[in-house]
N, C-alpha and C positions, 0 to 999 in steps of 0.2 A: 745964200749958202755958198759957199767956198767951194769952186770944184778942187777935187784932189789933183795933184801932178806930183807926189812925190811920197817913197816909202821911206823907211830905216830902220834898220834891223839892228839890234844888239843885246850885247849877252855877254856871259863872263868866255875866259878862254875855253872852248871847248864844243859850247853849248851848238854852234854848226851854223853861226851869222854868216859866213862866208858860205858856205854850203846850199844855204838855205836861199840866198838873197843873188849867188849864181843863177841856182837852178830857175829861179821866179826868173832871173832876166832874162835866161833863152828861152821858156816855154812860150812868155808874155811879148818879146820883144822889147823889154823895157833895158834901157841906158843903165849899165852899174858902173858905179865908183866903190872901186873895191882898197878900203884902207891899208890893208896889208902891203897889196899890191903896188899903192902907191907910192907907198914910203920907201918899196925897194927903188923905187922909179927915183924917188928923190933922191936916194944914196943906193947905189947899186952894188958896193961891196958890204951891205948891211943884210945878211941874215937873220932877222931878232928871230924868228920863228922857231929855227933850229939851234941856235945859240942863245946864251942866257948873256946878254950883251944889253949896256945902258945906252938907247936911243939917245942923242943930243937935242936937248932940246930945241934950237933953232930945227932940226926936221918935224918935229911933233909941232912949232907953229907955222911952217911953212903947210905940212899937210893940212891943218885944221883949217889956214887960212884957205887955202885951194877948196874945200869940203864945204866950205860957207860961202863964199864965189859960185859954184857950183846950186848950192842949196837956192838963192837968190835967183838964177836966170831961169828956176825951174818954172813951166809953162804946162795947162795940160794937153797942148801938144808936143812940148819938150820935157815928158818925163824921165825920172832915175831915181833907183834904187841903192842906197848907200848901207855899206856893213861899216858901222862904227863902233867902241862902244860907247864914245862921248857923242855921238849921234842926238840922243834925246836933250841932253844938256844944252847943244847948238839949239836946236829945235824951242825951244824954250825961250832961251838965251835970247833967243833974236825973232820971237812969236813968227817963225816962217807960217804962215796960212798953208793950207792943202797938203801937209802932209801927215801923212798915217805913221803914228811911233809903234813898232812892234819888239816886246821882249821876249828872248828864248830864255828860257831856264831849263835847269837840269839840276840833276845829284851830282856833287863833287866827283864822288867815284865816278860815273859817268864821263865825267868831262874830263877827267884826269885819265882816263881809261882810252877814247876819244883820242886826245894830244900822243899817248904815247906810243897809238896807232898808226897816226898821223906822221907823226916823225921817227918811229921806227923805234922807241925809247923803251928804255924799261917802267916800268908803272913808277916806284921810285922816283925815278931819274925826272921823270914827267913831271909828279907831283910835285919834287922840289923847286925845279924850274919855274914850272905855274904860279906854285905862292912867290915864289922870289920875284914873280914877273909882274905879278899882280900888287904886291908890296910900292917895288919900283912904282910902279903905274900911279898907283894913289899918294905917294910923295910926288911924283911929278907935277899930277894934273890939278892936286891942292897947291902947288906951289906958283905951276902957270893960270890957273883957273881958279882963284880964290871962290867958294859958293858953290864946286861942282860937288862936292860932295851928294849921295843920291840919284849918280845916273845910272843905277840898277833899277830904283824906284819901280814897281808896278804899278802905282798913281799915276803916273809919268807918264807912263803908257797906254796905246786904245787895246792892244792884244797881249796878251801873255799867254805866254803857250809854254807847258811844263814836256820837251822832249824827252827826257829821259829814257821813255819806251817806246818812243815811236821811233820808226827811220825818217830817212829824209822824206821821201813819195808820202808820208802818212803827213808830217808836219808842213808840207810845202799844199797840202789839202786842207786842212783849218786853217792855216794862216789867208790861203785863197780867198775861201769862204767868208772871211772876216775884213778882208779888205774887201771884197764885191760888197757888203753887208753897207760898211762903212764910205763907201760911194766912188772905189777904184773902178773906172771901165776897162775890163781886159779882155773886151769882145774886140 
């Protein structure tokens, strides 16, 4: 049996991967690579979050390259938790051993409601962004990733967890549960 050293969380925008995969690494003590995060790291006058702005691709494979570097040296005493959402795709991609795929879903409205929150927007405003952001995304990563198509897949994944009603403390408590289940030590 494989010990675990490594999680991944992903979801469409909204759904609270970054949220969710924060909160687990301060409670647990575990290492996050957090992709939003990084990318600003990579281009620091790059807001994608709050603008509706096309990432260059050379940052999206610099990130992804760094994400799989990262995925590779994990250990289970050098664990990390990454919010992606081509996470599972990687995971696949390159049968990394010991890690946990976990997917959040939600209701559109939800997740739309969620972003507009988030960045202060109006529900509209949010809405159109999100598809326009998500369109972008799936031309991109068909274009750089020929075969990724499928990285929402719930097959793909050991958890799917449907937040929608739940807050974060409800969702960050099943997902717990199922990674302790599935053989994460977070004693």
């Amino acid at each position: 049996m494989v010990e675990v050293c490594g999680v991944v969380v992903t979801g469409m925008p909204g759904t609270g991967k970054s949220s969710l995969s924060k909160m687990i690494s301060v409670c647990y003590g575990i290492e996050r690579f957090p992709v939003g995060d990084t990318m600003r790291a990579i281009n620091p006058m790059l807001d994608f979050a709050r603008e509706n702005v096309l990432i260059p691709d050379g940052v999206h494979l610099e990130l992804d390259r760094r994400m799989i570097e990262r995925m590779r040296d994990l250990t289970p005493q050098k664990r990390m938790i990454f919010d992606a959402c081509l996470a599972l795709y990687f995971v696949d991609l390159y049968h990394f051993p010991g890690i946990i795929k976990i997917l959040i879903v939600a209701d559109w409205e939800k997740c739309v409601e969620r972003i507009a929150l988030r960045e202060d927007k109006t529900y509209d405003l949010a809405e159109q962004t999100t598809m326009q952001r998500i369109v972008d995304n799936n031309s991109r990563w068909g274009r750089l990733y020929p075969g990724s198509r499928g990285y929402f897949d719930p097959k793909k994944a050991d958890i799917v967890i449907d937040n929608t009603r739940l807050d974060l403390e409800a969702t960050k408590e099943v997902v717990v549960k199922g990674m302790k289940r599935l053989g994460l030590d977070l004693d």
